[in-house]
N, C-alpha and C positions, 0 to 999 in steps of 0.2 A: 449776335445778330438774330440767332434763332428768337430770343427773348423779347427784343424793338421786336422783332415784324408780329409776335403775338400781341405783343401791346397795342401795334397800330390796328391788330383787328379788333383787339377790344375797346379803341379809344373814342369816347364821344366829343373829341376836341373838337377848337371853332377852327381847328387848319380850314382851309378852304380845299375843294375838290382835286384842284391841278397840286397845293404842297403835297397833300399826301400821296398821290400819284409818286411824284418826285422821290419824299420819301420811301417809298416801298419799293421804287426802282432802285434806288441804290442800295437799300439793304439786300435786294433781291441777286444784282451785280458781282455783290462781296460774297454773297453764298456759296453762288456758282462757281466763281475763280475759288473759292478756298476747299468749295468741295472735290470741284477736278481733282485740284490737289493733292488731295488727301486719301485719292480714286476712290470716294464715293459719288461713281455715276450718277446713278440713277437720281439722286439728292442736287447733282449738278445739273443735270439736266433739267430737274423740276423746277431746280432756280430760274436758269434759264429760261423758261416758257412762263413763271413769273414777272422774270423783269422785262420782258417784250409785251405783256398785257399791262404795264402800268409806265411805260418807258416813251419818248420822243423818239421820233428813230434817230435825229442830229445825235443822240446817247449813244447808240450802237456801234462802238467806235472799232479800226481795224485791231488797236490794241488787243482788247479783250477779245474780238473774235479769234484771232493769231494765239491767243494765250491757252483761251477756252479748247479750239478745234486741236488745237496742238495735244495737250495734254487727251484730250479723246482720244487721238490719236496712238498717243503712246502707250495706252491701257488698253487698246484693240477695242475701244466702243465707235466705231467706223461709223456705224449707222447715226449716233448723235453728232459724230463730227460734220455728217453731211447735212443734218438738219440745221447748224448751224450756221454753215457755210453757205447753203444754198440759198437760208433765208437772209443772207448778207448780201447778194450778191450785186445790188440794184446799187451799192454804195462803192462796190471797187474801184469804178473809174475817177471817183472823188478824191481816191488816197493817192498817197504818193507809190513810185513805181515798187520799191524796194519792200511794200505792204502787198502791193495786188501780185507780186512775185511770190509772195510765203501765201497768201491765200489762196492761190493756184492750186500750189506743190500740196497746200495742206488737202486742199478737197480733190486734187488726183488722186492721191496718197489712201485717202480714205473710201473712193471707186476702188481701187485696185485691191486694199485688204476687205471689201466687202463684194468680192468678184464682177462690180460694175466691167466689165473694162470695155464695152464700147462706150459709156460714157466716160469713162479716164478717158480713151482715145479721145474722143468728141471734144475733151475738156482740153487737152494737148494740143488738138487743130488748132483750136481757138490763141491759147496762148500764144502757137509762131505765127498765127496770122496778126500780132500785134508786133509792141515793141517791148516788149516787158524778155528785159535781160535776165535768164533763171539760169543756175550752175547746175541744178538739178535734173532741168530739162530732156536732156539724151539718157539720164539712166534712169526718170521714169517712161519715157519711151522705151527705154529696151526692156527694163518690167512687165508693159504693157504687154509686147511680144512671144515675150518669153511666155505668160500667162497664157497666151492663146497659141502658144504652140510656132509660130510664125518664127525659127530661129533664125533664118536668115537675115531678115529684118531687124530683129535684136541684134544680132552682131554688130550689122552695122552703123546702131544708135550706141552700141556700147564701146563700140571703137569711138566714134565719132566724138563722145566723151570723156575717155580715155584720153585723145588729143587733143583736145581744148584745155584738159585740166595739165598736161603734163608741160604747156604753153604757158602755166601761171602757177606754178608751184609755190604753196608758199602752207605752212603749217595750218590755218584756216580749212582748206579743203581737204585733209589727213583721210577723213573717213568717208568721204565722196568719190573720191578718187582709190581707195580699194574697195568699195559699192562697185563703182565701175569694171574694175579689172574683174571682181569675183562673179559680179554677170558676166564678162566676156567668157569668162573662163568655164561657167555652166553653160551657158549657150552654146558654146563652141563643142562641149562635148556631149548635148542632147540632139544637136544638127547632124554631127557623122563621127564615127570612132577614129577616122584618118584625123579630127584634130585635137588627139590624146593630146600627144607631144609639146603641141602648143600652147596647147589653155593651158597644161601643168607649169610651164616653162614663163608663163604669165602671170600664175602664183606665186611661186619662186621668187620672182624676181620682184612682186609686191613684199615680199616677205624680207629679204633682202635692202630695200630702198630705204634709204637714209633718214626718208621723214614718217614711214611707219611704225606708230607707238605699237607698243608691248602689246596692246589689248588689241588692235588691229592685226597682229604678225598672230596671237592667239584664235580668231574668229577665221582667218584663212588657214591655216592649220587642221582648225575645226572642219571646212570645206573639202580642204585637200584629204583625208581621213576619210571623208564619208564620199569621197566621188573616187577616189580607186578602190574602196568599198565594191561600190556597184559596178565596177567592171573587173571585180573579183581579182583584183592586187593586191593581195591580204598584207602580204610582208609590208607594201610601201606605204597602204592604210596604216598600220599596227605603229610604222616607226612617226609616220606625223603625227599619230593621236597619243603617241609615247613622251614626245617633244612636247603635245600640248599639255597633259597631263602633268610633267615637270614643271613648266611654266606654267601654269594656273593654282599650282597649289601656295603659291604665296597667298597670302590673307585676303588683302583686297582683289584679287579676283574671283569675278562672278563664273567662269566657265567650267568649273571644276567638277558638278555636278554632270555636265553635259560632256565633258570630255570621259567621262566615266564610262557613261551610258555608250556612249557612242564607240568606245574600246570594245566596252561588253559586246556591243552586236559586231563587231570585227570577229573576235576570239568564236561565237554561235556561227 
């Protein structure tokens, strides 16, 4: 692709103005999705601000934004997520619900890791004052809160999500649904120390639940570890980061490194 788009600058073909336009918008399209990919940003991005100076906007489709801001997203480049998103945004109401649903989530998602968050908030109004059905919705509300400190409010967006999802269980929402519990369960104990007992009691028992994978029961372990940590529980710390540390050392787990680190600063 790198190769076409130097050819089309060097080419004195008779294409007409609008083929080659065409052309360069889509080798510009495949850049960007393959560079995400490959998390060369900055290469994606460039593509991107290519293929919108030589593109239709009817091109501009949900797919590729959902694909593009997604992957942005996952690589912490927030800031190109939302230039994506944003310059998308005059097209959302054309998609179908279950597009302007992941478009939403993706440019909250992308306010909240780039410390927007009264725009996240703003962007969250927005959504319940529509009808766009998101699962997501009450735990990046309780994100939102949680960031600015407002625990009570989170609680109650994290509970609120907590019960919707535990009303639809079903293998799909695995890692939504302890997103949920392990916000309740920080919030509940950055609000007041009276609700140790419970948010612990809230892990537990995510850890416990029938439909929490390995990697799930591993990442709240990792939580549990590091939050009677800081209210200097060393033993109860030492024994879940002990549990994680056996369980992460199979091969395919990623956590092993961090389960490490995080033992280490118990022991200091």
């Amino acid at each position: 692709f790198e190769r076409a788009k130097e050819r089309m600058k060097d080419s004195n073909s008779s294409y007409g103005h609008q083929t080659k336009m065409a052309f360069k918008s889509a080798i510009e399209i495949y850049l960007a999705s393959l560079y995400s990919k490959g998390r060369d940003m900055e290469k994606a991005i460039s593509s991107h601000r290519g293929f919108l100076e030589n593109c239709f906007r009817h091109e501009v489709t949900a797919k590729y934004v959902i694909y593009l801001s997604g992957n942005f997203n996952q690589f912490k480049k927030f800031e190109y997520a939302i230039e994506v998103l944003e310059g998308s945004m005059d097209m959302i109401k054309t998609v179908e619900e279950s597009d302007q649903a992941k478009i939403i989530f993706y440019l909250i998602d992308a306010y909240i890791g780039c410390g927007e968050f009264l725009k996240a908030k703003a962007a969250d109004k927005k959504r319940r004052s529509t009808n766009i059905d998101c699962w997501h919705a009450e735990f990046q509300a309780g994100q939102i809160e949680a960031e600015m400190c407002n625990y009570e409010a989170a609680i109650d967006h994290y509970r609120e999500g907590v019960t919707e999802l535990q009303l639809h269980e079903y293998d799909g929402l695995n890692g939504m649904r302890v997103a949920n519990f392990v916000g309740l369960a920080t919030s509940l104990l950055k609000h007041s120390t009276h609700n140790e007992a419970e948010a612990f009691a809230l892990l537990q028992e995510e850890i416990d639940h029938r439909l929490t994978l390995r990697n799930d029961r591993e990442w709240i372990l990792f939580h549990m570890g590091i939050e009677y940590r800081k209210i200097n529980k060393w033993d109860q710390s030492i024994k879940n980061l002990h549990q994680l540390c056996l369980s992460a050392s199979r091969p395919e787990s990623i956590m092993l490194p961090q389960a490490n680190e995080a033992m280490a600063q118990t022991y200091l």
